[in-house]
C-alpha positions in Angstrom: 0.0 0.0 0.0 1.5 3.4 -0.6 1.2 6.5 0.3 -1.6 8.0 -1.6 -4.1 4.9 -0.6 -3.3 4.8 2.6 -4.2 7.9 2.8 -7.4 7.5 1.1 -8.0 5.5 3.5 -7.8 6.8 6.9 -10.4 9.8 5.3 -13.1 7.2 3.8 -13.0 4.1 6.6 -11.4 6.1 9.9 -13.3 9.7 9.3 -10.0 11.3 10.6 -7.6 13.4 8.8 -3.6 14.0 8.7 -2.0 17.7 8.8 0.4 18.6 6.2 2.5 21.6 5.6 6.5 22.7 4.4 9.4 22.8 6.2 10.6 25.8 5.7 7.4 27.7 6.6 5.9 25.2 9.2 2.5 26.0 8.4 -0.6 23.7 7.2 -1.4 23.6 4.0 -4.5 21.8 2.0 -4.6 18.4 2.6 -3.0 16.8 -0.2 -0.1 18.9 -0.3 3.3 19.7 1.5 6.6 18.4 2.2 4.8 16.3 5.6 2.5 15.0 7.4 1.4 14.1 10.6 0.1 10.8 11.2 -3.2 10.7 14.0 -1.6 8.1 16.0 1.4 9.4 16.7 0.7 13.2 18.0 -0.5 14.1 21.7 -0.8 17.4 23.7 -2.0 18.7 26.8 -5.6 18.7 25.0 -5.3 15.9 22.4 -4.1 12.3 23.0 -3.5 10.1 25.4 -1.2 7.6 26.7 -2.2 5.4 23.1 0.0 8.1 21.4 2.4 9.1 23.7 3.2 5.1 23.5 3.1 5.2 20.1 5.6 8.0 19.6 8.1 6.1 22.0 7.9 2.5 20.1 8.2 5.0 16.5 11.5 6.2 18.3 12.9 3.4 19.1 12.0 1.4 15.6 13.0 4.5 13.4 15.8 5.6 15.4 18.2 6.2 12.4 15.7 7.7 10.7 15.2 10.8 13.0 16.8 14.1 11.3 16.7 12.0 7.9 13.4 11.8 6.9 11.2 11.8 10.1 11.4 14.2 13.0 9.8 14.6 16.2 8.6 18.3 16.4 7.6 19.8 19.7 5.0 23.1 20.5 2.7 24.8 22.7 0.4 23.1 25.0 2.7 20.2 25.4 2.1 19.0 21.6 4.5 16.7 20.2 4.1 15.2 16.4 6.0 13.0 14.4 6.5 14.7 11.6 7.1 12.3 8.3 8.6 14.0 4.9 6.2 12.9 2.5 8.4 11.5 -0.8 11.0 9.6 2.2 8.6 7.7 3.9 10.1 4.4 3.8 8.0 0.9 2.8 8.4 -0.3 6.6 7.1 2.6 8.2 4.2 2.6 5.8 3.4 -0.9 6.6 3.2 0.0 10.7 1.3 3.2 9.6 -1.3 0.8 7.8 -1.8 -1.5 10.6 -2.5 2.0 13.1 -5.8 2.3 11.3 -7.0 -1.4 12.2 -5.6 -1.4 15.7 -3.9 1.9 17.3 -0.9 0.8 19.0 2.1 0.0 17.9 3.5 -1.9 21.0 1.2 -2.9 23.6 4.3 -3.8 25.8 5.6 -0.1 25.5 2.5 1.1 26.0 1.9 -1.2 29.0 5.3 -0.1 30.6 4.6 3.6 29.9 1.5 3.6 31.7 2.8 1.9 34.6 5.9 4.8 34.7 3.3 7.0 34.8 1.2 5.4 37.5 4.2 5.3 39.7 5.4 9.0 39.0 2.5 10.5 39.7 1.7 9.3 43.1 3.4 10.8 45.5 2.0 14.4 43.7 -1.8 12.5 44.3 -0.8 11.8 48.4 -2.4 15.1 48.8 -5.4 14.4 47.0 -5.4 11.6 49.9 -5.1 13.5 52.9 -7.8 15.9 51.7 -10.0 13.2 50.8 -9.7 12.1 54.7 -9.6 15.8 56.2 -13.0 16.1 54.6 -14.7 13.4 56.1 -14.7 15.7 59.4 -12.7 13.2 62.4 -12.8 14.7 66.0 -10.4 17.3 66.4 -7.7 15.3 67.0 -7.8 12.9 64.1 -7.7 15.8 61.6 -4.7 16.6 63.6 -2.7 13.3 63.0 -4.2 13.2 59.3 -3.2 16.7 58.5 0.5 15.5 59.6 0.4 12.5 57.5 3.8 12.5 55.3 3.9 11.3 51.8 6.0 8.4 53.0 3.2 7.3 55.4 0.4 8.0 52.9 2.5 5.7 50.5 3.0 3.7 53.5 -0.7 2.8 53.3 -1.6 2.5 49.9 0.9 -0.2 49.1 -1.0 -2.3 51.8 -4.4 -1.0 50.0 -2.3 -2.3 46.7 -2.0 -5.8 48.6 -5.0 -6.3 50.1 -7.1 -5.1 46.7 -5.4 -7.4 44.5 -5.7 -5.9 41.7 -9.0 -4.8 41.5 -8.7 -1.2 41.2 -7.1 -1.6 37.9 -4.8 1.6 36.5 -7.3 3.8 34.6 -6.2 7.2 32.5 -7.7 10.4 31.6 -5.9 11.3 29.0 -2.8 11.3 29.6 -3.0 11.6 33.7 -3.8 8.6 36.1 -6.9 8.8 37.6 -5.7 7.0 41.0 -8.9 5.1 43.2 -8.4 8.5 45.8 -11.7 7.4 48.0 -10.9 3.9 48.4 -7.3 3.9 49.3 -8.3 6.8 51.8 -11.2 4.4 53.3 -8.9 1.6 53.5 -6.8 4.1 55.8 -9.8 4.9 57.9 -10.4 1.4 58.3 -7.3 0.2 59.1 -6.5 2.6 62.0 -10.2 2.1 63.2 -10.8 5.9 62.6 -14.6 5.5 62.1 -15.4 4.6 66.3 -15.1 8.4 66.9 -15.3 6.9 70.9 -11.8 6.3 70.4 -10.7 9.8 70.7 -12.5 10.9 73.1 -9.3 11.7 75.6 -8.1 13.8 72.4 -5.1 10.8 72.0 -5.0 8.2 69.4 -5.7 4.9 72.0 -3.0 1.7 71.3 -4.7 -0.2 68.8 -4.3 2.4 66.8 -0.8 3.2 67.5 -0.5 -0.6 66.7 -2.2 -0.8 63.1 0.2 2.9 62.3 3.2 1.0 63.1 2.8 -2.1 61.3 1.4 -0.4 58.1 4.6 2.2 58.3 
């Protein structure tokens, strides 16, 4: 399949479109025209994409490594965009043939895209321990638990979810918004209440966490 029918292609079965444009002046131009184009799949920003294309643009990398400068490049903008960029008459038969099979299934690595989401998932928590603490600070504790919650450190937040991680098994599987975990905030902060006990409000009472508490912080931290 070359170019011109792949093309053809994408607009009649996938509704979609590429960009195209010159060099020299970086601008879009009509559709069938220009020195390159941008293929769907392989373009994300802070408003477009997900972690589908920022998968994608990591396997292209890595397969077309020798290629970047020479007749592909990666080019970078506002907003956080990044977009391969392909020079139209170069295009080689190989990276036509992974193009083609984009349009009947959109990755181009499931194992890079598996390992990116899990970089992510791990990057981003410790930024997401405050969503955590909040989560509990809201639920209104005596006086004295907001006190010890408001004091909980990243570490011991972390602490906590990796035994809510152990315990669920799995179940809470890693979900994405884009390109931005969305991370199970209510449950891990329940499974925090539950394990120090923090729902018999009776136990603070003398305004000091009792020792069964004390016991279920220590062996979680």
């Amino acid at each position: 399949m070359n170019l011109t029918t792949l093309r053809c292609k994408e607009a009649a079965d996938m509704g979609t479109f590429w960009n195209y444009g010159r060099y020299e002046t970086d601008r879009p131009r009509d559709y069938d025209t220009g020195d390159y184009f941008h293929p769907n799949y392989l373009a994300y920003g802070d408003y477009h994409g997900g972690t589908v294309e920022m998968a994608n643009i990591r396997a292209w990398r890595e397969e077309f490594s020798e290629g970047e400068g020479v007749w592909w490049r990666l080019r970078t903008g506002y907003h956080g965009s990044h977009e391969v960029s392909i020079t139209v008459d170069e295009c080689p038969q190989e990276a036509l043939d992974i193009l083609c099979a984009l349009q009947e299934y959109p990755l181009i690595s499931d194992d890079v895209h598996s390992n990116l989401e899990c970089e992510l998932w791990d990057e981003g928590k410790e930024n997401a321990c405050s969503d955590v603490r909040y989560e509990l600070k809201r639920r209104r504790f005596a006086v004295p638990v907001c006190d010890m919650v408001d004091n909980f450190s990243d570490r011991v937040i972390l602490a906590f979810w990796a035994d809510f991680d152990e315990e669920d098994g799995g179940a809470h599987c890693q979900e994405f918004e884009g390109q931005n975990p969305r991370y199970p905030i209510k449950a891990i902060a329940d499974h925090i209440q539950e394990t120090l006990g923090l729902d018999d409000m009776s136990l603070f009472h003398t305004g000091e966490p009792t020792e069964s508490i004390s016991v279920a912080f220590e062996r979680i931290t």
